[in-house]
N, C-alpha and C positions, 0 to 999 in steps of 0.2 A: 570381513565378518561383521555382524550385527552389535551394536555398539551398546547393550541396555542399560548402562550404568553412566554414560558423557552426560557432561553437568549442560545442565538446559535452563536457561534465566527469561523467563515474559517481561514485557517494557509494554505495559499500555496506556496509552497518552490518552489523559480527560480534561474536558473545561465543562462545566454547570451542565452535565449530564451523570446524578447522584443513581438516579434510578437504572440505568443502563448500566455503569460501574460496579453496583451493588451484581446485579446478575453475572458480570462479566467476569469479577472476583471468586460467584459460587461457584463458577465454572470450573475454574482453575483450581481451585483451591479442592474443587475434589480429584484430583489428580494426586496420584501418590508422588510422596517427595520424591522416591527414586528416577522419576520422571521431570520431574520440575523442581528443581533446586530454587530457586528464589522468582517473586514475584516483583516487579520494580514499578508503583505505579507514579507518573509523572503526571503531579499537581502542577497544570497551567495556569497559575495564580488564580483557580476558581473562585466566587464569589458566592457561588450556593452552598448547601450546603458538607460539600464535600470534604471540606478539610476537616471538622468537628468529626464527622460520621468515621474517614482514616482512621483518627485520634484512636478510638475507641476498639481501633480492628487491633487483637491481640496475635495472630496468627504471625510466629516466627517465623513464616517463608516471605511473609508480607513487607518490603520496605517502601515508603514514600519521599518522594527527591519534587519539593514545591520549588518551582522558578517562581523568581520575582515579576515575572508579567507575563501573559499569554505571547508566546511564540508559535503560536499555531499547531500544526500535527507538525511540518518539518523540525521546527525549533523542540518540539518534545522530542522528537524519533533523537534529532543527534544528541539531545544533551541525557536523555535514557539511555543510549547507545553504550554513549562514553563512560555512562555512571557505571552501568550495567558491568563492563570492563573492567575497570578500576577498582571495582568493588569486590569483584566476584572471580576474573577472569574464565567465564563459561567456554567451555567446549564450542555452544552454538547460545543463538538467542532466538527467541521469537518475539514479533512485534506486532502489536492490532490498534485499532482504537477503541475507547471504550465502549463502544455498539458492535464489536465483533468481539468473538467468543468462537471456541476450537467443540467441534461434538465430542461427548465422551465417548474418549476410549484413542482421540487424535493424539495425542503426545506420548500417550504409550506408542503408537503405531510408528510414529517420527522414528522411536530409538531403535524400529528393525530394520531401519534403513543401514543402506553402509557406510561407512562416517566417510568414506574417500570417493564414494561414488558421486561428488557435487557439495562445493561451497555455497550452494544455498539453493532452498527447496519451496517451490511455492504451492499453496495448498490449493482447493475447488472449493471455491467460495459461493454460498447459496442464502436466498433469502430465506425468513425463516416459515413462511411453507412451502422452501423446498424448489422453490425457480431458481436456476443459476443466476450469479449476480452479475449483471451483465458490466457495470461496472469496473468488477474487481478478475474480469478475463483475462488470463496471462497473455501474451503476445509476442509475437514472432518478427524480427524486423522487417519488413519488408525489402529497405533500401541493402539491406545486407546478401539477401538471398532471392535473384531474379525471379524465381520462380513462385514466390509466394508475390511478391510484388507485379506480377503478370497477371494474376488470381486478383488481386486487390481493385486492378486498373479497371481489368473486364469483368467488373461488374459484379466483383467479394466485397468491395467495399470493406466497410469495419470485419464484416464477417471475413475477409480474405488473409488477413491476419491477427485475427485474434482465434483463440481456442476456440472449437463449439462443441455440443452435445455429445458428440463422437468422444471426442477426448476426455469430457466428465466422465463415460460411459466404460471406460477402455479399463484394462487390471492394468495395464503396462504402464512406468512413466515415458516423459517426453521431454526434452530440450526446451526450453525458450529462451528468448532474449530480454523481454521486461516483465515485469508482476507490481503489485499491487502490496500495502504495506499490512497489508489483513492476510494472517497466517503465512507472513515470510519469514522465513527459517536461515539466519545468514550462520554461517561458520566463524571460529577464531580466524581459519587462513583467511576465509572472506574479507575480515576488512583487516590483517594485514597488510592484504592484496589491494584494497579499493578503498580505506577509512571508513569515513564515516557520513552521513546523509547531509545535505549542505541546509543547515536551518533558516538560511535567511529567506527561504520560497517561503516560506509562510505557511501555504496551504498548497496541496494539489503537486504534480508533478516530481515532485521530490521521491518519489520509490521507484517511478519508471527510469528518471536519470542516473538513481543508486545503480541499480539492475544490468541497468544498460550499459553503465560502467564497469562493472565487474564484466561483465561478457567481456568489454571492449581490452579490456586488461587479462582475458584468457582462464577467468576463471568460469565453470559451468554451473547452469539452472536447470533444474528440473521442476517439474509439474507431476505431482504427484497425488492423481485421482482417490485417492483413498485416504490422505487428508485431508477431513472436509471442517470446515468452519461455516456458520450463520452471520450476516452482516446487516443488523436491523437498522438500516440506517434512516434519514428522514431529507437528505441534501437534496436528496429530486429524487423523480420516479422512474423507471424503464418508460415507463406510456408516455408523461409529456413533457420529460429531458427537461424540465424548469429548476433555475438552482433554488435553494430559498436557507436564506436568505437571498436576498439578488446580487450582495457584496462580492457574495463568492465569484461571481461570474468572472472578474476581472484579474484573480487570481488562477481559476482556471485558464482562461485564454494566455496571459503572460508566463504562465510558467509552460504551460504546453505548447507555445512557439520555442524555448530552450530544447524541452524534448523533442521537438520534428528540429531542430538544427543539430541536434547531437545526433540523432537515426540515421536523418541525410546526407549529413557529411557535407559535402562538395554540390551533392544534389539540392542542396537546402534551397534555393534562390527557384531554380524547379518545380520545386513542392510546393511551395508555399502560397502562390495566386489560388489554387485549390483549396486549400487548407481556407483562407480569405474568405472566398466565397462560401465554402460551405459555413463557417461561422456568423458570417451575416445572415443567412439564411433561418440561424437559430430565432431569429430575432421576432420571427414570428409566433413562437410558443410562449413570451410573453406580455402577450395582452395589452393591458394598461401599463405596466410598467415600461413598455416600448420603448420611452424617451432615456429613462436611466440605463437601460439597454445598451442604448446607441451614444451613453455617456461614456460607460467604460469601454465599448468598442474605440471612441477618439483615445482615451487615453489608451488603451492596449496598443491602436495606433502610434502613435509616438514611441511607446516603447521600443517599435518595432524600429519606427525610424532612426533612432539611439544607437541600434547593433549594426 
């Protein structure tokens, strides 16, 4: 049966993005309590003006948990997680950053879900005029299920397992195996089952390996077209795939060699001269920066050599 009254607690993690927080906060905060029991936002030891602006926010659903030094989005998600827990112990939690934001009328929608139909729910994330985030596409393992991994070889590529248009479009939910940490809906069994997000990534990979953890450990995801959220984000574009800052780059590539080793299992050694290749390849969309490009590729290298 439909659960309208389970206690629902947001965790969204910000660093010196005041202006993107401020909207992300209006958002939520017009959501009736019955819906959203507490707000948790996680100060990554900001430096802008965001901790003064908090101060001043009088809103009782509203609490602020400031780490003493930027841990990234991983280092916010678990230590939000755990606060979140400890503080509160919710029914369920959702988790964003603070450039994603849920549409009204999304968190009501969550609580007609069936609270046992899936330890965690991932929503259809769109930019904010309205183009799916190509980014934040739920995903299907491939190495788990031949058949989508036969679609990927012959020529699905990204699109072979990840969602597309069909599945934003659809009334019905769907199963996946990993999601993205903008508008994921994890349960209490959730991370009885699975804990909690491992903060030392930093940045990047850290929601696919949660996700794909809980699968792995028997708990289910859904994808649920009718919760939709906006993700205005600025880390690169759909058109020319450039991080920016460039930092990020080597974050993404090392932590997303952990997740193709946790997907592929035994296959990992397999995948992986693919995976290689296609990442050098990036190397062309940027520019002058070429050389620092090909600086974090050596060190992501080594990493690789390491495992």
């Amino acid at each position: 049966m439909p659960t309208p009254h389970a206690s629902l607690v947001a965790v969204v993690v910000t660093f010196n993005r005041l202006a993107q927080l401020q909207t992300t906060l209006a958002r939520l905060l017009e959501t009736a309590p019955q819906h959203l029991t507490a707000i948790i936002v996680v100060d990554n030891a900001c430096t802008d003006g965001t901790p003064a602006w908090l101060h001043t926010q009088t809103d009782p659903r509203l609490h602020v948990l400031r780490l003493p030094q930027n841990g990234g989005g991983a280092g916010g998600f678990e230590a939000g997680m755990r606060h979140a827990t400890a503080q509160f112990d919710p029914d369920w939690m959702v988790v964003m950053d603070d450039d994603a934001r849920p549409h009204p009328g999304c968190l009501a929608a969550f609580h007609a879900k069936p609270r046992d139909a899936a330890m965690g729910w991932a929503a259809a994330v769109y930019h904010p005029d309205g183009r799916i985030c190509d980014m934040n596409r739920p995903s299907i393992n491939p190495f788990w299920r031949p058949e989508i991994l036969r679609r990927t070889l012959l020529g699905g590529g990204r699109n072979g397992f990840h969602l597309g248009p069909a599945d934003y479009a659809a009334t019905t939910d769907r199963d996946i195996d990993g999601t993205s940490f903008v508008g994921f809906f994890i349960s209490r069994a959730g991370t009885a089952l699975t804990g909690y997000p491992d903060g030392r990534l930093f940045l990047y990979g850290d929601d696919v390996l949660y996700t794909l953890g809980l699968r792995a450990a028997g708990g289910r995801i859904a994808f649920a077209p009718d919760l939709k959220f906006d993700h205005d984000f600025s880390t690169m574009s759909d058109a020319d795939r450039r991080f920016r800052p460039l930092w990020k780059t080597y974050y993404h590539y090392r932590n997303l060699l952990m997740v193709y080793r946790v997907a592929a299992g035994p296959w990992f050694w397999l995948a992986l001269p693919g995976a290689m290749v296609k990442w050098l390849i990036k190397i062309r969309y940027h520019g002058g920066e070429r050389a620092r490009h090909e600086a974090y590729a050596i060190d992501f290298n080594y990493t690789l050599i390491q495992l």
